[in-house]
PyMOL CGO cylinders between C-alpha atoms (Angstrom):
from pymol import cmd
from pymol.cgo import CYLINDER

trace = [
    CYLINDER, 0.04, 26.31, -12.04, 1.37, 23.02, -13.05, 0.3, 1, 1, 1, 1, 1, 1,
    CYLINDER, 1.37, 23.02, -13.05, 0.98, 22.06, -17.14, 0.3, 1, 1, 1, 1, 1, 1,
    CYLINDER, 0.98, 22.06, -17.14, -0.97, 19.58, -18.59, 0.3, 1, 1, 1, 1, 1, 1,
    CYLINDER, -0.97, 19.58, -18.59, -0.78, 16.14, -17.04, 0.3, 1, 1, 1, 1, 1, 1,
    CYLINDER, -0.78, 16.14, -17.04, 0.72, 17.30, -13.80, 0.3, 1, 1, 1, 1, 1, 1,
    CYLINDER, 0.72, 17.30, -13.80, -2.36, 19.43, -13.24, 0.3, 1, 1, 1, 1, 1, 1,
    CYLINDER, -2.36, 19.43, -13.24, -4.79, 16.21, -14.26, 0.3, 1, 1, 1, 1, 1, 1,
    CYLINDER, -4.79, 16.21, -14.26, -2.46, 13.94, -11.55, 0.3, 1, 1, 1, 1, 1, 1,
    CYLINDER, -2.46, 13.94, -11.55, -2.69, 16.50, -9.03, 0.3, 1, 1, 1, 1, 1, 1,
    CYLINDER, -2.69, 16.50, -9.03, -6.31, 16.90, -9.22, 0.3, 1, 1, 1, 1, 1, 1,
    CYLINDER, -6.31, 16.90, -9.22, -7.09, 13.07, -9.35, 0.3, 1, 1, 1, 1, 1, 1,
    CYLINDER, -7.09, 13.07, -9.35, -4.56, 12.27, -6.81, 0.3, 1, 1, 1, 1, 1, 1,
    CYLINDER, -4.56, 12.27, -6.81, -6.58, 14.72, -3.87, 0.3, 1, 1, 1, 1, 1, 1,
    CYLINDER, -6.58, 14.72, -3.87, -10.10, 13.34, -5.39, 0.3, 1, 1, 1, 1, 1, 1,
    CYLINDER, -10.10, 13.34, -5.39, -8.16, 9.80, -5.02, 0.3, 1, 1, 1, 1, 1, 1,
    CYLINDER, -8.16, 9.80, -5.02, -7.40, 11.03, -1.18, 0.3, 1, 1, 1, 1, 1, 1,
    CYLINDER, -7.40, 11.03, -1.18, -11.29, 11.83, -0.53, 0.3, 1, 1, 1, 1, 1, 1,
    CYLINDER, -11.29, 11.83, -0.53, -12.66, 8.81, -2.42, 0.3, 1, 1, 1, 1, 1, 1,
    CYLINDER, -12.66, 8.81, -2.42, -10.71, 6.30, -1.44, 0.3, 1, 1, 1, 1, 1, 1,
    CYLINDER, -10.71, 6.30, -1.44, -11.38, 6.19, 2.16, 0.3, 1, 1, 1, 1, 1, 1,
    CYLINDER, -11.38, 6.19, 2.16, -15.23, 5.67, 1.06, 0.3, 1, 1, 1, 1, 1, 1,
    CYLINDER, -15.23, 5.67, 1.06, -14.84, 3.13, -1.16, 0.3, 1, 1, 1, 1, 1, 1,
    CYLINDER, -14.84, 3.13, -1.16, -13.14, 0.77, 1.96, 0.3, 1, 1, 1, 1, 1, 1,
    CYLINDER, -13.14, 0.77, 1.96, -15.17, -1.40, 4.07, 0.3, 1, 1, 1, 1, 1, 1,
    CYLINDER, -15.17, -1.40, 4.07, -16.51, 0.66, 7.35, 0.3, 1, 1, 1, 1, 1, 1,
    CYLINDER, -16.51, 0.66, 7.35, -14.68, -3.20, 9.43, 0.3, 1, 1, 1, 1, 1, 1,
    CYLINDER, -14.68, -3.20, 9.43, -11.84, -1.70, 10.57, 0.3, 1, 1, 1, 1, 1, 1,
    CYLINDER, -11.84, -1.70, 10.57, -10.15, -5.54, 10.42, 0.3, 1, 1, 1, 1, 1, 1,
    CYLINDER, -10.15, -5.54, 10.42, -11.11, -5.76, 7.50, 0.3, 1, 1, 1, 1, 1, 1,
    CYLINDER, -11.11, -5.76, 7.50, -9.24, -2.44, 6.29, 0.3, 1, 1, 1, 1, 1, 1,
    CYLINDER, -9.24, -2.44, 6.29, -6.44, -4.10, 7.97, 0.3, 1, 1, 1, 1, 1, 1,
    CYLINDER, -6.44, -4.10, 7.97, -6.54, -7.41, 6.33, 0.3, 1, 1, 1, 1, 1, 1,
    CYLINDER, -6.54, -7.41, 6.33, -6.23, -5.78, 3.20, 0.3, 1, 1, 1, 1, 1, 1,
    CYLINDER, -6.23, -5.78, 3.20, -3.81, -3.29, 4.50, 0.3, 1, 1, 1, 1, 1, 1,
    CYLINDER, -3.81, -3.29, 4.50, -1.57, -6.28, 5.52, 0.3, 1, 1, 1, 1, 1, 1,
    CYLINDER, -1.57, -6.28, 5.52, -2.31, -8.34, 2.30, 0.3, 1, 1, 1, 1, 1, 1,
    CYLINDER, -2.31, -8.34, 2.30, -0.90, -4.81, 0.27, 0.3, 1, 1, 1, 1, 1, 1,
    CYLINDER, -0.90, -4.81, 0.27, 2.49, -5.07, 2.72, 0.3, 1, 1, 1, 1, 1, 1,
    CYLINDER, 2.49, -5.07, 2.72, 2.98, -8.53, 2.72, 0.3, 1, 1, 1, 1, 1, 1,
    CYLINDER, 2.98, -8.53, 2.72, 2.42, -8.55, -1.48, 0.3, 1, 1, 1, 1, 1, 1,
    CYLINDER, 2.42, -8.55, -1.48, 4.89, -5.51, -1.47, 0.3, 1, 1, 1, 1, 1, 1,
    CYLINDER, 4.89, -5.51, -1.47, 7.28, -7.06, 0.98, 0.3, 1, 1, 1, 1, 1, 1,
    CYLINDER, 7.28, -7.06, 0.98, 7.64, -10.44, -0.80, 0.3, 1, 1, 1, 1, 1, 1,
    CYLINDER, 7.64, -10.44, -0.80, 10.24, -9.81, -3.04, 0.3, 1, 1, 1, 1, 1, 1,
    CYLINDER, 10.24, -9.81, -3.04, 12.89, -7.24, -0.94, 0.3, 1, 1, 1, 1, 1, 1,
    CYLINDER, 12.89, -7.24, -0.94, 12.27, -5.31, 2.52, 0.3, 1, 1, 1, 1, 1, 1,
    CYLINDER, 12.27, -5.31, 2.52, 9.72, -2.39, 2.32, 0.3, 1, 1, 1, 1, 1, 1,
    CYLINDER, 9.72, -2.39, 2.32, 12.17, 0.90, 2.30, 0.3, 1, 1, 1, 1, 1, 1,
    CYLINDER, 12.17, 0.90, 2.30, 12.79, 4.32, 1.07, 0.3, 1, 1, 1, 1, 1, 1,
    CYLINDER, 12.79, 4.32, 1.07, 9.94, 5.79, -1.06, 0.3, 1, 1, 1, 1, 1, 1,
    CYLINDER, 9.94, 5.79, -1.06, 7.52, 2.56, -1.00, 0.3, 1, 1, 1, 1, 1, 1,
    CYLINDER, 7.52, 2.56, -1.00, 7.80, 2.72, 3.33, 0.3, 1, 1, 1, 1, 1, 1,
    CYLINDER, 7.80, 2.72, 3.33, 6.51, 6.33, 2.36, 0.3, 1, 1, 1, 1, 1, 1,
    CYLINDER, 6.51, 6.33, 2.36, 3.92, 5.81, 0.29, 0.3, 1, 1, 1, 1, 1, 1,
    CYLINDER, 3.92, 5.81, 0.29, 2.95, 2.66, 2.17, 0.3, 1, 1, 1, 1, 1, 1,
    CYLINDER, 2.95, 2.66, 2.17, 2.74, 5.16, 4.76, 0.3, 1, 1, 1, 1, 1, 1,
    CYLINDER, 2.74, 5.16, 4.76, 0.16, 7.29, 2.49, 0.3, 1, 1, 1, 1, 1, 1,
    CYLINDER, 0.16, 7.29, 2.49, -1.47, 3.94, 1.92, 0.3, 1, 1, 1, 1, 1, 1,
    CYLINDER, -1.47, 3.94, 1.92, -2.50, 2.84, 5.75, 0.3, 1, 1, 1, 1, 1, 1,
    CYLINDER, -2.50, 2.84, 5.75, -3.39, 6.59, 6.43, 0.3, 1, 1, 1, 1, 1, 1,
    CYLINDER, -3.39, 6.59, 6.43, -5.94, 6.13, 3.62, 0.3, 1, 1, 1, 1, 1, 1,
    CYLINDER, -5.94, 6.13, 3.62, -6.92, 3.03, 4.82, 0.3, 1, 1, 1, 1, 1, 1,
    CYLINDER, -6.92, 3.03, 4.82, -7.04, 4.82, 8.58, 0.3, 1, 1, 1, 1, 1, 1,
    CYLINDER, -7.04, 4.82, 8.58, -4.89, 1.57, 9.93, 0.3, 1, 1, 1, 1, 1, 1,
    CYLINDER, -4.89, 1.57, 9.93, -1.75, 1.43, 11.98, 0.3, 1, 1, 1, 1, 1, 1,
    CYLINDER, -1.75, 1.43, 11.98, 1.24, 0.11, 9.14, 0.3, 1, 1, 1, 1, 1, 1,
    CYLINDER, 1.24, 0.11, 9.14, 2.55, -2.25, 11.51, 0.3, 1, 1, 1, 1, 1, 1,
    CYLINDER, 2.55, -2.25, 11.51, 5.72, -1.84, 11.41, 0.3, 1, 1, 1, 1, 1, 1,
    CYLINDER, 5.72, -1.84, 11.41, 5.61, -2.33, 8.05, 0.3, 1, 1, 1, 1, 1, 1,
    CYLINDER, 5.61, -2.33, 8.05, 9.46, -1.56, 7.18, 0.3, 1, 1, 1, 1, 1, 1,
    CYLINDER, 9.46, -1.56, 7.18, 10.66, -3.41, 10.22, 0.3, 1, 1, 1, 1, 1, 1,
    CYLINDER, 10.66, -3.41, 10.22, 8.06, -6.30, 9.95, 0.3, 1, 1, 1, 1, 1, 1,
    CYLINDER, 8.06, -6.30, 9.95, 9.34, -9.84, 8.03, 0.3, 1, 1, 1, 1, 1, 1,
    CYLINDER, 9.34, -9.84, 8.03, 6.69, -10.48, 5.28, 0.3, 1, 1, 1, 1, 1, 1,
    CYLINDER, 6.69, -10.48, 5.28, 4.59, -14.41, 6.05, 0.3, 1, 1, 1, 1, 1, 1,
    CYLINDER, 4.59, -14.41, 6.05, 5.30, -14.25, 2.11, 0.3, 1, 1, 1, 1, 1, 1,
    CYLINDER, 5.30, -14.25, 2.11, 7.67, -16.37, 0.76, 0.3, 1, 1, 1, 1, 1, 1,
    CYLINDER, 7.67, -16.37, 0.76, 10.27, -14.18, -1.25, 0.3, 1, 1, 1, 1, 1, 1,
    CYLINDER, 10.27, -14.18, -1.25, 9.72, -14.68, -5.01, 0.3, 1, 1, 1, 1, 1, 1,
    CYLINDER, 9.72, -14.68, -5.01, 12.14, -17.69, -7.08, 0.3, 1, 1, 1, 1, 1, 1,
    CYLINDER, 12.14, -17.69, -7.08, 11.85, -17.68, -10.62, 0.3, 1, 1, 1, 1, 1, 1,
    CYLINDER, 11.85, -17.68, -10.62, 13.23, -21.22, -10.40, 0.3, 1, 1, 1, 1, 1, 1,
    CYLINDER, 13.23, -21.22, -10.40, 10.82, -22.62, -7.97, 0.3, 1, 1, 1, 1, 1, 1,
    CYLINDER, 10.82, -22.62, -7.97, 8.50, -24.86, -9.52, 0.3, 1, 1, 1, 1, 1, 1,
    CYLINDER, 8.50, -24.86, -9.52, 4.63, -24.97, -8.87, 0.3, 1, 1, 1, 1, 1, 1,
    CYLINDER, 4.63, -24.97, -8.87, 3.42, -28.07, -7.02, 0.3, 1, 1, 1, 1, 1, 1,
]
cmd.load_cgo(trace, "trace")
């Protein structure tokens, strides 16, 4: 059995997994608007790869949504530039 705070994460992480679903909208486009708003957010500053395409993965299952493609997919978002200057 896992100490401490890795006990308390695993037990909040599989309540997480039942909740979550029940807190979305019942719209499935809806879930996937907001599924594509969390990609596009995470895909605006570098391509979506290695452990975040995997827990993106986690993500749209929770959200019961096909990911789109989401780690072969070019973000709408414009990447971020700390230079760029607000109009």
């Amino acid at each position: 059995m896992p100490a401490g705070n890795q006990y308390d994460t695993r037990v909040v992480t599989l309540e997480g997994k039942r909740l979550i679903p029940k807190l979305l909208p019942d719209n499935a486009a809806a879930r996937q608007a907001a599924f594509t708003a969390i990609r596009d957010v995470l895909s605006a500053s570098a391509a979506i790869s290695g452990e975040v395409a995997n827990r993106l993965k986690r993500v749209a299952a929770l959200f019961g949504v096909d990911t789109g493609g989401s780690s072969d997919k070019a973000s709408k978002v414009a990447p971020f530039d700390p230079k760029a200057k607000a109009s």
